[in-house]
C-alpha positions, 0 to 999 in steps of 0.5 A: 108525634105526627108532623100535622100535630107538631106543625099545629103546636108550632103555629099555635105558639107562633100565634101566641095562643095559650092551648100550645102549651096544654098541647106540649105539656101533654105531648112531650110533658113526661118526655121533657120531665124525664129529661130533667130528672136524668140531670137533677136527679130528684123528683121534685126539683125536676118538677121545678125544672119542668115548670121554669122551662114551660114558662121559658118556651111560652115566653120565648115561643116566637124565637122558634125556627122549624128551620134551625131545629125540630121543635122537640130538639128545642124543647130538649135544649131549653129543658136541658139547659133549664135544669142544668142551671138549676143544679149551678144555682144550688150548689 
């Protein structure tokens, strides 16, 4: 992904506005389900995963640091996390 669209999404989030989230889910949606299925290891389930963790970015947009991570590093994490909180809560 080109910095110049990255730094766009970041601005976009930061500022609230809803057109981020079409733009991450079409930049990064397959990599962020791909990434949830690995760890649930089922379709439908990832697609939970996948739905839960959008809602937590959109929610915690503003926490976001470019200094701290690149934004697919923070999107991996709260994916990551959001899928592995997923398989402790069903077993």
């Amino acid at each position: 992904m080109s910095t110049l669209l990255e730094k766009h999404i970041i601005q976009l989030l930061a500022e609230r506005n809803e057109k981020a989230i079409s733009l991450l889910y079409d930049h990064y949606g397959d990599t962020l389900y791909g990434v949830a299925f690995k760890v649930v290891n089922d379709e439908d389930i990832a697609q939970d995963v996948l739905q839960e963790s959008f809602v937590k970015i959109w929610k915690n947009a503003t926490s976001y640091d470019p200094k701290k991570a690149k934004l697919f590093t923070w999107l991996f994490r709260i994916t990551r996390n959001t899928a592995i909180d997923k398989i402790r809560s069903i077993k």
